[in-house]
C-alpha positions as CSV (number, residue, x, y, z in Angstrom):
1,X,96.9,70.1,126.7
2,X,97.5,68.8,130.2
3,X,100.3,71.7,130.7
4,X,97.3,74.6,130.7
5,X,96.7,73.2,134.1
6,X,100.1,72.9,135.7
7,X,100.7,75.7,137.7
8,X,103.3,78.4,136.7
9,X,106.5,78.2,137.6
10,X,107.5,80.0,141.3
11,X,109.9,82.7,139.3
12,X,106.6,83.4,137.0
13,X,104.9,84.0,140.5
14,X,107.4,86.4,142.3
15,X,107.6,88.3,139.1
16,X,103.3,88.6,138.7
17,X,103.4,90.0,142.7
18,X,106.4,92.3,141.9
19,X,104.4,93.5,138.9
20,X,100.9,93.9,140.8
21,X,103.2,95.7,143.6
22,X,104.6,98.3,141.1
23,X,101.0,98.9,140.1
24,X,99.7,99.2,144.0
25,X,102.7,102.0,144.6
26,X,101.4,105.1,145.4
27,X,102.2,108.6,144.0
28,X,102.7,110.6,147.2
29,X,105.2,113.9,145.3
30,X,102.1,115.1,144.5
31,X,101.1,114.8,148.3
32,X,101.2,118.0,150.9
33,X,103.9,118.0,153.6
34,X,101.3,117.2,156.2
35,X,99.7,114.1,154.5
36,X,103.5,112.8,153.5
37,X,103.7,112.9,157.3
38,X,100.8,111.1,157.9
39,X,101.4,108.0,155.4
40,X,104.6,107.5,157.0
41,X,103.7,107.3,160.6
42,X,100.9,104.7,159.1
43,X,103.2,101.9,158.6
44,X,105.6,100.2,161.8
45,X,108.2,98.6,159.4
46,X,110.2,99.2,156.5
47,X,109.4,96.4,154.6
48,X,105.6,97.4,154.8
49,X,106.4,100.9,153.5
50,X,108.9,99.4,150.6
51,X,105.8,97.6,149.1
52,X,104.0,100.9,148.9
53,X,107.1,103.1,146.7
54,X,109.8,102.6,144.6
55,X,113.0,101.7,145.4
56,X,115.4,104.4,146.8
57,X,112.8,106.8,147.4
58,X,113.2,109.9,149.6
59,X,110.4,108.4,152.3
60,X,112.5,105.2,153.1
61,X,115.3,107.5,154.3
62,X,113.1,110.2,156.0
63,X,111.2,106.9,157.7
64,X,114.6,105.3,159.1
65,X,115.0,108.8,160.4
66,X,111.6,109.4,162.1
67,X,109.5,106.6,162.8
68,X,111.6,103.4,162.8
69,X,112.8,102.1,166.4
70,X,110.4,104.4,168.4
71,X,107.5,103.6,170.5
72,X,104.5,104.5,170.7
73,X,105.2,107.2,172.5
74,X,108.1,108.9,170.5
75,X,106.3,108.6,167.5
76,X,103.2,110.2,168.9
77,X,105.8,113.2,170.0
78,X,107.4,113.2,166.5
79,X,104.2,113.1,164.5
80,X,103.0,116.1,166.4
81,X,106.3,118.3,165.7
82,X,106.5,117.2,161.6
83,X,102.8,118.1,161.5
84,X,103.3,121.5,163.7
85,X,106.9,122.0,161.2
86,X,105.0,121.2,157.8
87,X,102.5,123.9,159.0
88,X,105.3,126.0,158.9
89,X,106.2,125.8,154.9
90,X,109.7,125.0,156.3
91,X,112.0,123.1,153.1
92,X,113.7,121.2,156.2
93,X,111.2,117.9,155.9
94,X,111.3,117.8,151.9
95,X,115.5,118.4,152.1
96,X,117.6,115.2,152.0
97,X,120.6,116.4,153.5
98,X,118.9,117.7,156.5
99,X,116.6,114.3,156.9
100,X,118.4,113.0,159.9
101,X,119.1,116.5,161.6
102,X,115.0,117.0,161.8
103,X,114.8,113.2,163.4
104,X,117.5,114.1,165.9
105,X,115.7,117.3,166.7
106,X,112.3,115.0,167.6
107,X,114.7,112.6,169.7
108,X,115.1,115.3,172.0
109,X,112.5,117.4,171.4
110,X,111.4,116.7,175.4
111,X,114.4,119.1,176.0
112,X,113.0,121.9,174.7
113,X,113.7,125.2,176.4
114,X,110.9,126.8,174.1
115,X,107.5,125.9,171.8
116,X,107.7,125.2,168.5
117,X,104.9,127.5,168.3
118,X,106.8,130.1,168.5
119,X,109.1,129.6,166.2
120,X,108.9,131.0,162.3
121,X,111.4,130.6,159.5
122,X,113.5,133.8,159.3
123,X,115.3,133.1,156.1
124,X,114.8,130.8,152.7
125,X,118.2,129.0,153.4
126,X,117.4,125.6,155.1
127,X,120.7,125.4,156.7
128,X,119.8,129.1,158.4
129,X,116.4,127.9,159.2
130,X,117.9,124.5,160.9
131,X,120.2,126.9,162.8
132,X,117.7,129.0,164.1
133,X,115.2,126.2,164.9
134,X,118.1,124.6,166.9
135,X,118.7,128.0,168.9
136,X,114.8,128.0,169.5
137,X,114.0,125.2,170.6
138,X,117.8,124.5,172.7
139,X,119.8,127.5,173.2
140,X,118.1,129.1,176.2
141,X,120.9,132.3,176.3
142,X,122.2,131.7,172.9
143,X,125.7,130.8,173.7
144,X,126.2,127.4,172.3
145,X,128.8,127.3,170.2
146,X,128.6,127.4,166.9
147,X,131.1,123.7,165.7
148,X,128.6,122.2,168.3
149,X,125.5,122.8,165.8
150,X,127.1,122.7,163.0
151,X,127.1,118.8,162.7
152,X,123.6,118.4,162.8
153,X,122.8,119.4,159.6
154,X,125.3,116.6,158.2
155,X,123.9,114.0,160.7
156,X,126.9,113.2,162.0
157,X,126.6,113.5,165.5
158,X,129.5,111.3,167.1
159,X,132.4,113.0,167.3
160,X,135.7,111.9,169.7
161,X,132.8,109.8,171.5
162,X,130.9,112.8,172.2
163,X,127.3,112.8,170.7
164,X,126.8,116.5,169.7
165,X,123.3,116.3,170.3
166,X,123.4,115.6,173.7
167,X,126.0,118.3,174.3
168,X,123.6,120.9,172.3
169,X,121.2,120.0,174.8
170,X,123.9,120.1,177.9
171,X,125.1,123.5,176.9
172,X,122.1,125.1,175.9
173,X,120.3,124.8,179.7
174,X,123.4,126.9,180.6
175,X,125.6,123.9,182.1
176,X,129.3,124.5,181.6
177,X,131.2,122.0,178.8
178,X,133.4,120.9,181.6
179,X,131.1,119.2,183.7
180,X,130.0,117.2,180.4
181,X,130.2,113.5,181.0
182,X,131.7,112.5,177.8
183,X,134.1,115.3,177.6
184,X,137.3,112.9,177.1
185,X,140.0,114.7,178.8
186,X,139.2,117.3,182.0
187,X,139.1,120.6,181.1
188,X,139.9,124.0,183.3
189,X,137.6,127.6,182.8
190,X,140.1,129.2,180.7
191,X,140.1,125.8,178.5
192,X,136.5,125.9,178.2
193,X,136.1,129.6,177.1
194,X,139.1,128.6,174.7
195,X,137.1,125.9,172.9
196,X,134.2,127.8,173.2
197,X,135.1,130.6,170.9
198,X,137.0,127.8,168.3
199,X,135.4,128.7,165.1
200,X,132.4,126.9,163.6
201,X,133.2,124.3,161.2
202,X,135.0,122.5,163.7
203,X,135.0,119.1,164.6
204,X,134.7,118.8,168.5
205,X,138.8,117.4,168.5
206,X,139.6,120.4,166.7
207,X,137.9,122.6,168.9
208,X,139.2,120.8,171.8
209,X,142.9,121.7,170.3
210,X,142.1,125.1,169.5
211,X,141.0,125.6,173.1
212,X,144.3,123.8,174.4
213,X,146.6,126.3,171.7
214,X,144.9,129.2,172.7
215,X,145.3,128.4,176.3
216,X,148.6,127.9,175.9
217,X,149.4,131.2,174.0
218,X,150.4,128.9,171.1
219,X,147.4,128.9,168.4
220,X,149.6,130.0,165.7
221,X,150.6,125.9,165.0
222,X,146.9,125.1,165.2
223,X,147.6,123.6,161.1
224,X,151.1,121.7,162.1
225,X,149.1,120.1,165.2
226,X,146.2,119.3,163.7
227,X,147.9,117.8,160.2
228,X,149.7,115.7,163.0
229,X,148.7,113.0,164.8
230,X,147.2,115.2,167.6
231,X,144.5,116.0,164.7
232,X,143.4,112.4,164.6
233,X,143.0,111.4,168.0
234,X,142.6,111.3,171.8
235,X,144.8,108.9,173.5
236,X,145.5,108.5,177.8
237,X,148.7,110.0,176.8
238,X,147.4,113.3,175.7
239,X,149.2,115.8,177.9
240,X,152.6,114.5,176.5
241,X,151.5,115.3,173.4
242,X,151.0,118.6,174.2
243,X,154.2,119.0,175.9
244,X,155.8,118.2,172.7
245,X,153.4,121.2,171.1
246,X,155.1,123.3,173.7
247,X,158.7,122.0,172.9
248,X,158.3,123.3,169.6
249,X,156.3,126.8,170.1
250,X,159.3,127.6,172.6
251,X,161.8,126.5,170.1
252,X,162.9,129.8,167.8
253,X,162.9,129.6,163.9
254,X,161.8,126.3,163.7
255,X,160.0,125.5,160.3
256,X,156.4,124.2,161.6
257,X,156.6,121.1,158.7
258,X,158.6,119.4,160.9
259,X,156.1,119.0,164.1
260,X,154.7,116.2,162.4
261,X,157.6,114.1,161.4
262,X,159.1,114.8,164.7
263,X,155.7,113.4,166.5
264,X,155.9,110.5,164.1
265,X,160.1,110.0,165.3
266,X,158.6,110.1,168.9
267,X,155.6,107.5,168.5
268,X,157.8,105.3,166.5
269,X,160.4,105.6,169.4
270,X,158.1,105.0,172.4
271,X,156.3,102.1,170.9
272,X,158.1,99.9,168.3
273,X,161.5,101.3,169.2
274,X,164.1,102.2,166.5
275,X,167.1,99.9,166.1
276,X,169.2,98.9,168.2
277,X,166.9,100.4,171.0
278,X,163.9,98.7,172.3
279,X,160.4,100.4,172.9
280,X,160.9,103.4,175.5
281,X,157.5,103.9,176.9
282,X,158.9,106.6,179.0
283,X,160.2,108.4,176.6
284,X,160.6,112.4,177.7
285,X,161.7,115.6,176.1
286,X,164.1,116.5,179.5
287,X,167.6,117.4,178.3
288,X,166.6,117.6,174.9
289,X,167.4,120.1,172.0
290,X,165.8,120.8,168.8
291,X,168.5,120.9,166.7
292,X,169.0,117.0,168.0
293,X,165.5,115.8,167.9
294,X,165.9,117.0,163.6
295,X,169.1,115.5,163.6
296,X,167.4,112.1,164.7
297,X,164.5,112.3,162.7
298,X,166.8,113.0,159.8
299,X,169.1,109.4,160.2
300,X,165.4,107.8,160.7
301,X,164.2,108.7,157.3
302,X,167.5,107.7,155.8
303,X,167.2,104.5,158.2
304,X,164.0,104.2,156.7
305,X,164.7,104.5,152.7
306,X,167.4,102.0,152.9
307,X,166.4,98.4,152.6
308,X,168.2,96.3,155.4
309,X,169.0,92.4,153.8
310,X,167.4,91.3,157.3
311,X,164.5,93.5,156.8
312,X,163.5,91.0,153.5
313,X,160.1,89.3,155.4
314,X,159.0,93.0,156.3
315,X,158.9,94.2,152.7
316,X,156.7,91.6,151.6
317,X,154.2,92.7,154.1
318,X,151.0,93.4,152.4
319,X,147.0,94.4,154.4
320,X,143.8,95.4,153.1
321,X,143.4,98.2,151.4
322,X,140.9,100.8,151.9
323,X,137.7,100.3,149.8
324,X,138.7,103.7,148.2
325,X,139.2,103.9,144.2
326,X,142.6,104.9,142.3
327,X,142.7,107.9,140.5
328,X,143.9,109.1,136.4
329,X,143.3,111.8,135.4
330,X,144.6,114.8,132.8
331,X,146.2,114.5,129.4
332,X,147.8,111.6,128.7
333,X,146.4,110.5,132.1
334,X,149.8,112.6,133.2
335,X,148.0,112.5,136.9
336,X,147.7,109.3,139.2
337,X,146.7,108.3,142.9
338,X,147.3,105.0,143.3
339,X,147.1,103.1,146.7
340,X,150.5,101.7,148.6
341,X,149.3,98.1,149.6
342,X,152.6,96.4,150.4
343,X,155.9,97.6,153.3
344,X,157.9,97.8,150.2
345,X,156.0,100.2,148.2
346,X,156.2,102.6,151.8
347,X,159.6,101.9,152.0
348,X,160.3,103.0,148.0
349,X,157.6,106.2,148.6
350,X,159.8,107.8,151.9
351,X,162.7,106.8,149.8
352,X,162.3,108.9,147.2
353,X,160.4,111.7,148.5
354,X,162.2,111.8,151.8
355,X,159.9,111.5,155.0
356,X,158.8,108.7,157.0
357,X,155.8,107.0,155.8
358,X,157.5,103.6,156.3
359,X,156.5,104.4,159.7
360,X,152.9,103.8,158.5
361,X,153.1,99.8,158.2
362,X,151.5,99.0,161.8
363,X,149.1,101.6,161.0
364,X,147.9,100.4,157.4
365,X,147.8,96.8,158.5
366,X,145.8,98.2,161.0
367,X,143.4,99.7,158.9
368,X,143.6,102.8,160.8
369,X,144.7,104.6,157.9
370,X,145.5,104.0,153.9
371,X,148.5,105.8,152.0
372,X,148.0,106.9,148.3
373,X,151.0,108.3,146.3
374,X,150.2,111.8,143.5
375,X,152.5,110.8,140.8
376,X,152.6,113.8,138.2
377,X,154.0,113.0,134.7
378,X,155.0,109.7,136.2
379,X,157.3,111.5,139.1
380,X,156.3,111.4,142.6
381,X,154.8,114.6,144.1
382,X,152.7,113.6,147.2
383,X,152.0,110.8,149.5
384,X,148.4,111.1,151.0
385,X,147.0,109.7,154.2
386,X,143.2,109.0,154.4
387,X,141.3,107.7,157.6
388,X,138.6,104.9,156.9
389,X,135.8,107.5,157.3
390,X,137.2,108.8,154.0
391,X,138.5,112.0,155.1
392,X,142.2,113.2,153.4
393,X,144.1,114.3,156.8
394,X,147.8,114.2,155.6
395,X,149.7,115.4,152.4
396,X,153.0,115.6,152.1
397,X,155.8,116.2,149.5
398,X,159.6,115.9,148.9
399,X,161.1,116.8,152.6
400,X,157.6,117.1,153.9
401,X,156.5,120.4,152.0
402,X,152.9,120.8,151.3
403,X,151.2,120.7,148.3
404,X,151.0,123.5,145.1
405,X,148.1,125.1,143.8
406,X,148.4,122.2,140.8
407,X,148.9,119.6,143.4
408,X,145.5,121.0,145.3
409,X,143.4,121.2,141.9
410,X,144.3,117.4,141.7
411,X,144.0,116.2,144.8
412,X,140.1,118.4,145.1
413,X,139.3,116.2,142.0
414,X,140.1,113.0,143.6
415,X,138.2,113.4,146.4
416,X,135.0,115.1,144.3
417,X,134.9,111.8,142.3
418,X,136.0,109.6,144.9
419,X,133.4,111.5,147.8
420,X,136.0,111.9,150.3
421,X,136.4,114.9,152.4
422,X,139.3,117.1,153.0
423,X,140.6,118.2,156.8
424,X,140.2,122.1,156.9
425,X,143.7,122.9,157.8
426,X,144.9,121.5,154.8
């Protein structure tokens, strides 16, 4: 009898509040726009607002977005433009995918070259609406390109260390894209006017080599440059990069698939070195032929695909793996993607399809990149690269062709179940 008075457990207790929580949470989908609005901006910290709905629900992402972080005064600035867009009947506040694109618009709203009051939704497609709110609000002569607005609707606004947002803003008060801060390398007028008309969908790197192509009268290897390393980054070293791009636009009948090996021959040569000659930092292209450069890229794969007796503590070399899943598929799971985790398993993938993603092992152990092999009927077909932001950049078959319409039907499954993205050239 004596237990009826001992009080419950401290489980029994967290589960009573969780329960009497559940119970408190309110039902806000049945809730206007406007009165959504006003719930959130009622609470100053997450936890407070997680009490109040369920787990995962669309107001804890669209409250990271709007409210969280800002003072008093941004969220007096941001409550005024959600109320003045839910006015509207705009889908861009209800529209997950467009969440953080509406709380970057508020960030900057300060900016604004024009009211919000003026502004109406021209069309039913949110992405059109976001478009022209964008052009409203920061495009005072309506010449900001169109890869520079692009990214807001995804929310990803860093690009190459340039924050898109800031450059909307930069470019739409009719400031030139040269004398951007962030711009990472300098550019001329006829560069600028180059990137400016690079086609939307762009990233800001591939705009930036568009522009350089164009400029150059070579934008015809815009796919070879970007499937190369030149379509992954921005080093200090940039302009040698480009010189190689010239090397090969002046070179006649030269198959494009080899830019990209032949960049890979060069970075291997200027960094690690290739046996027996050390690192040549200052490597250059003076005196050089193209029929030589192959020919040397040629005994480095073959270099490569062998496995040298004093090379045994390299193919043991293993690193962390990307967190990115396998792949079977098909009948009789005929179709794999697997992930290459050890120096041997490069070594035996460039042997038998003939290129050089040995060259990869600094890279991988890096974690700059992870290398998946397409093995079709249990043959190999393709070697993959993918970045850590989960993006598929490189694909490459036997002598470094690209991939068949089978191949591509594969590899667009892997990355629909896997959510990874696929570079536009490829």
């Amino acid at each position: 009898m004596a237990n009826r008075h001992k009080p419950p457990p401290r489980q029994a207790q967290a589960a009573c509040h969780s329960l009497t929580a559940l119970t408190r949470r309110v039902d806000w989908r049945k809730w206007s726009a406007a009165r959504q609005i006003e719930f959130l901006f009622s609470f100053y910290t997450l936890a407070e607002l997680q009490q109040q709905v369920e787990p995962r629900s669309p107001l804890l992402g669209r409250f990271e977005h709007w409210v969280l972080g800002r003072t008093l005064t941004e969220r007096q600035v941001t409550r005024k433009v959600l109320l003045e867009l839910a006015a509207k009947r705009t889908d861009l506040l209800q529209r997950p995918d467009t969440v953080a694109a509406v709380g970057g618009l508020t960030r900057y709203y300060l900016f604004r070259v024009r009211e919000l009051d003026d502004w109406q939704p021209g069309s039913r497609n949110v992405f059109r609406q976001l478009d022209s709110l964008l052009r409203h609000l920061f495009d005072q002569y309506g010449d900001v390109p169109q890869w520079v607005l692009e990214p807001w609707s995804s929310g990803q606004f860093q690009h190459s260390g340039v924050d898109l947002r800031e450059l909307t803003i930069h470019l739409g008060s009719g400031r030139a894209l040269r004398s951007f801060a962030s711009v990472p390398v300098p550019l001329t007028k006829r560069l600028e006017h180059e990137m400016r008309r690079a086609p939307g969908g762009c990233s800001f790197l591939e705009a930036l080599r568009y522009g350089q192509l164009a400029a150059r009268g070579a934008l015809a290897w815009i796919g070879p440059v970007l499937e190369s390393r030149l379509g992954r980054e921005i080093g200090p070293d940039d302009e040698f990069w480009l010189r190689v791009a010239d090397f090969f636009a002046a070179s006649p009948m030269v198959d494009p698939r080899h830019f990209g090996p032949v960049c890979d021959w060069i970075h291997h040569k200027r960094t690690v070195g290739i046996e027996p000659e050390p690192p040549q930092p200052g490597f250059s292209l003076q005196g050089r032929t193209m029929a030589g450069m192959l020919a040397a890229v040629e005994q480095w794969h073959q270099k490569l695909s062998r496995m040298p007796r004093h090379a045994g503590h390299l193919l043991t070399a293993t690193w962390v793996p990307l967190p990115i899943p396998d792949f079977v598929s098909g009948e009789d799971e005929r179709v794999r993607i697997s992930q290459l985790r050890t120096y041997s398993e490069l070594v035996d993938e460039g042997r038998a399809l003939r290129h050089c993603v040995a060259s990869y092992l600094q890279s991988c152990q890096q974690g700059r990149c992870g290398i998946f092999s397409l093995k079709i009927e249990g043959a190999r077909a393709l070697t993959l690269e993918v970045l850590p932001n989960r993006q598929i950049v490189q694909v490459r078959g036997r002598y470094n062709r690209g991939l068949n319409e089978d191949e591509r039907y594969w590899l667009k499954r892997w990355a629909r179940d896997a959510q990874l993205t696929l570079a536009k050239y490829l």
